[in-house]
N, C-alpha and C positions, 0 to 999 in steps of 0.2 A: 411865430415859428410853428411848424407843424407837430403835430403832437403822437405820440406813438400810438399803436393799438394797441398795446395793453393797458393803457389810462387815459382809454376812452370814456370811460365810464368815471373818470372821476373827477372830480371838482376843478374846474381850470384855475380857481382863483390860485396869486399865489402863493407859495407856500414859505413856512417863515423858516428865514435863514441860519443855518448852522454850521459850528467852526467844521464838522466834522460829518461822516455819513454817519446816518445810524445802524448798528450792527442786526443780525437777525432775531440774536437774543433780545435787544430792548423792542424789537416790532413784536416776538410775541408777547411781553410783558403788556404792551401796549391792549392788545387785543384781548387779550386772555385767551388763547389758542395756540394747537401747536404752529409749526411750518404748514402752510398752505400748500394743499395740492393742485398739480395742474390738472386740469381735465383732461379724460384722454389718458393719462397716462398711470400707470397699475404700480403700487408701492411693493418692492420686492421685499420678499417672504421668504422663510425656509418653509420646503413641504414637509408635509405632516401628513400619515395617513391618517384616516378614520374610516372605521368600516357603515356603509350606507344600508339601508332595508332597501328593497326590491322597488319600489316607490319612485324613493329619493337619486337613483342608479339610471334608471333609463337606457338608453342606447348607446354604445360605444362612438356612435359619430355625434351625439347631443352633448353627452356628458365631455368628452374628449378626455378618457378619466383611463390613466396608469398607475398600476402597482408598484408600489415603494419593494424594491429586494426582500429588503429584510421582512418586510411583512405580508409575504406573498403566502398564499395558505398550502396546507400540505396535501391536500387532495388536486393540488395544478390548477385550480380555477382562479382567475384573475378579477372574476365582476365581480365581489361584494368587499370590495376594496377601492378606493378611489383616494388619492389627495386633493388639499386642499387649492393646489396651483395649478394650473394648466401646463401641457406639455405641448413636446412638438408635432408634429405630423411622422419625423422618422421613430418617435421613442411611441407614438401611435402603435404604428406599424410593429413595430415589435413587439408588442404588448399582445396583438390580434394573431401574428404567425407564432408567438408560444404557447395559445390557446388553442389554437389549430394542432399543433405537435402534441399538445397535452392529448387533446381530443381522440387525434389518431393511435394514439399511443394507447389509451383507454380500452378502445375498439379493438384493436389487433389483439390486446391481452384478451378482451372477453372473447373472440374469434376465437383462439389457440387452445380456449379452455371447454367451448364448446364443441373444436372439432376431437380434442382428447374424450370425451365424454361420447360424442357419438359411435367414435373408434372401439369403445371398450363394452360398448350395449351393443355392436353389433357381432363381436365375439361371444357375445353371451355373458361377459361377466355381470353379476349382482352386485353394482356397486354400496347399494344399502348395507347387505351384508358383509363386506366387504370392511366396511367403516367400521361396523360395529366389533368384528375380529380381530380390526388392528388397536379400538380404544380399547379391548380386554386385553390383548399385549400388553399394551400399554402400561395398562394398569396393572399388572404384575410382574412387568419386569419380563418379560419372557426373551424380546430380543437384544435386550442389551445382557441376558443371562448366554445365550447363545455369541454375540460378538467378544465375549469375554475369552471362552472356551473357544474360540476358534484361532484368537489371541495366543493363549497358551500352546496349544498342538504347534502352532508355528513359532514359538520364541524355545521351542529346546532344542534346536539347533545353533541358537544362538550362545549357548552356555560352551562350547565345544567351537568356536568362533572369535577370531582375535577382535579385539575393541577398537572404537574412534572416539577422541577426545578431541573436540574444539577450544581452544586456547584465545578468548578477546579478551586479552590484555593491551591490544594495541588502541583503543578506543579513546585514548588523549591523545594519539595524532592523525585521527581521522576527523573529516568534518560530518556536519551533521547529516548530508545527504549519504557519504558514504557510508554510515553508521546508518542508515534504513536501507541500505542493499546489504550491508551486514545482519543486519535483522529480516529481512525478504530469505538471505541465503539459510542460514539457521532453519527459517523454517519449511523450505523445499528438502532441507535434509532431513529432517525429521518425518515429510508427507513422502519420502522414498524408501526409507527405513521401515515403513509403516506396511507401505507394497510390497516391499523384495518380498519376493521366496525365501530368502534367506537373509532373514532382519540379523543383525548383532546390535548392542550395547553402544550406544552414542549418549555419550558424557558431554558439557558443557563446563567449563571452567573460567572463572574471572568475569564472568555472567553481571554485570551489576549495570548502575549507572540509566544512561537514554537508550540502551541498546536492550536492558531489561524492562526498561519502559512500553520500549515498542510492541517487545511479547508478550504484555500482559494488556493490549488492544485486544488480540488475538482469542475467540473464544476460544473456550479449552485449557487455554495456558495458567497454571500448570498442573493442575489437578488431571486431566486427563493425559498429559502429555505425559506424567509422572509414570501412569500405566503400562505403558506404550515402551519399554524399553530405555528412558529416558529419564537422564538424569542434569543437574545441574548445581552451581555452587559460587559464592564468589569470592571463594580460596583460588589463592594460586595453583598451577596444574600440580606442582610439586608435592600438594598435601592433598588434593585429590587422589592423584596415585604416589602413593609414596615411593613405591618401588622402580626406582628410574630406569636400575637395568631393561625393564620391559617398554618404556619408551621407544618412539622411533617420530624425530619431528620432519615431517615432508617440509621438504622446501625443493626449488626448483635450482636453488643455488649450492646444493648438495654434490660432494664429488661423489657420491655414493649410488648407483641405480641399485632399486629394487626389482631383482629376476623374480621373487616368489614370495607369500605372503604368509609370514610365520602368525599361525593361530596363539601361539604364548604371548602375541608383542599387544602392546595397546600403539595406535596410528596416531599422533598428534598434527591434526592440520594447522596452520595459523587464520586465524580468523581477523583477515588485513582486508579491505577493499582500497586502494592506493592509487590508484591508475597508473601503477606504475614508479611512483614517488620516493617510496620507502626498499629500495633494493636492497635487498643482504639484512633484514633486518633481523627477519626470522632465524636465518642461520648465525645470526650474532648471540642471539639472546638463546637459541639451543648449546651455543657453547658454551655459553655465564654460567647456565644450570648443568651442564655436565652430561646434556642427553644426548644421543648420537642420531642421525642426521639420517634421510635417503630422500631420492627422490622417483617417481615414475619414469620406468622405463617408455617416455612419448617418444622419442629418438630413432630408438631400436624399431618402432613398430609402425609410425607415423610419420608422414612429414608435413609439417605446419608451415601453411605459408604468415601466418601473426607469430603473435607473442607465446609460449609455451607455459605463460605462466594461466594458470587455471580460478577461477571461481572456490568455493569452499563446497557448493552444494556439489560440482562437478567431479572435485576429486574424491568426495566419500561415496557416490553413485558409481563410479569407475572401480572403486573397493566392492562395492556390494556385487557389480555385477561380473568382476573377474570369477569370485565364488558361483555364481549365477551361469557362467558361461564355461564352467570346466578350466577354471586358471588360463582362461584365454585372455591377455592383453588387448591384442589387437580388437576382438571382437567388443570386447568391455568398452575402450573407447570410441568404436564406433559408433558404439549403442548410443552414448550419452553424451560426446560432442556433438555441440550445435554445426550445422552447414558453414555457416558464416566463419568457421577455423577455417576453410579453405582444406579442408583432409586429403591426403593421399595415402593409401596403404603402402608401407614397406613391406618387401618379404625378408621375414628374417631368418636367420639358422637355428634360434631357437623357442619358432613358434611351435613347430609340432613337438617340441618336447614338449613344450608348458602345457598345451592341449592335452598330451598326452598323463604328463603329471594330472 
């Protein structure tokens, strides 16, 4: 009979007969070795990086050598990294055009930093001394004694200014994305309040949970935010301000428009991101607690081709900037509507009063 090629090489006598095959465990007991490898072919591994000296590294087409993610270094260079397994030709390629981007990316920073530098020597500034006047600032405080005071000259107006209270008590039935646009929003109101011409007092209430998590990412928060006009808590709005006559909770589901914006009231917004989900909720829970209700004159002033219902940071920005614009509606929301509402101005009967007011 002819005999295979793989026991070519061994003994033709024959071999002694048995009930049964023998298994691969009794061939290696036999030999004292593991399983035999074929030749030719490579025992799979997990890779493992290890980092190489300069020597051991060689050239990216010799070595054929990719950076493991995770152990990729923080200055963007990929060569003194290699694992132990060989890659493909496209995870190559990858490896060589993120060092190319790294590269580029390197050079265009040092560009941008040389052409600022030539710009500023050719005006004539000393930028040596320069440095050394702002590490003596520094060192005593001069301009954060200066941002402070300039702080104050513009927050007494705000004492003679009605307030905004953000209310996230809805924050177990939103999800956790909406609950970091509720956190994004929070803090655009807070970087607007900071700008106006005419900051007022923006309180936070029922503040707690992953929605407090998120603002405490944020440098600053809350030690400087503290400064700033700004307050927070995670009481209920009701013990915040205890005095609810001066309440007034915006919703859009309010029968109530607001013409004019009384300085005694505090503005309660709902700090809801819903997509729409939770309709009426706001105005359910303003009736539980006994507060009364308005909402923005959009109607009277604008016509919206979307939804009427607004962002949080949007409608305390629409507050700051009617004061900002002479009790003008119209103009407030045009300022601070995005394009994407589709806007059209209405003329109303009583725009040139409110301007007027």
């Amino acid at each position: 009979p002819k005999i295979n090629s793989r026991m070519d090489k061994e003994v033709a006598s024959p071999a002694p007969r048995h009930t049964g095959t023998l298994s691969k465990d009794k061939d290696r007991e036999d030999d004292g070795t593991d399983e035999k490898k074929v030749p030719g072919v490579e025992e799979k591994s997990a890779c493992t990086a290890k980092p190489l000296d300069n020597r051991e590294i060689g050239s990216g087409e010799q070595s054929g050598a990719k950076v493991a993610p995770s152990g990729a270094p923080t200055d963007g260079s990929l060569s003194n990294v290699v694992p132990d397994c060989k890659i493909s030709k496209n995870q190559l390629k990858k490896r060589r055009r993120y060092e190319r981007a790294m590269e580029v990316k390197r050079r265009r920073k040092q560009q941008q930093k040389e052409i600022k530098i030539a710009k500023a020597l050719a005006d004539g500034r000393n930028l040596d001394e320069e440095r050394r006047i702002q590490a003596e600032r520094t060192k005593v405080g001069e301009g954060r004694k200066k941002r402070e005071q300039f702080w104050l000259e513009r927050m007494k107006t705000a004492d003679t200014s009605f307030q905004v209270c953000i209310d996230c008590s809805y924050s177990q039935l939103m999800t956790t994305k909406e609950i970091g646009s509720l956190s994004s929003q929070l803090r655009y109101s807070y970087a607007a309040n900071k700008r106006s011409k005419n900051p007022c007092y923006l309180s936070v209430a029922n503040l707690s949970g992953e929605t407090y998590q998120n603002l405490c990412n944020v440098e600053g928060f809350p030690n400087q935010w503290l400064g700033r006009a700004f307050s927070f808590s995670e009481k209920p709005i009701t013990e915040v301000h205890t005095d609810i006559s001066k309440l007034v909770y915006l919703t859009a589901d309010s029968d109530n428009t607001i013409e004019h914006l009384d300085d005694t009231k505090i503005y309660v917004i709902g700090g809801i991101v819903d997509r729409n989900r939770l309709k009426g909720i706001s105005l359910e829970k303003a009736k539980e607690l006994g507060i009364q209700t308005g909402k923005l004159p959009i109607a009277s002033h604008l016509k919206l081709f979307t939804t009427n219902v607004l962002t949080c940071n949007h409608v305390f920005e629409i507050l700051l900037k009617y004061r900002e614009h002479g009790n003008n509606w119209k103009k407030a929301m045009l300022d601070v509507l995005p394009k994407r509402k589709d806007l059209e101005g209405v003329d109303s009967e009583n725009e040139q009063d409110a301007s007027e007011n």
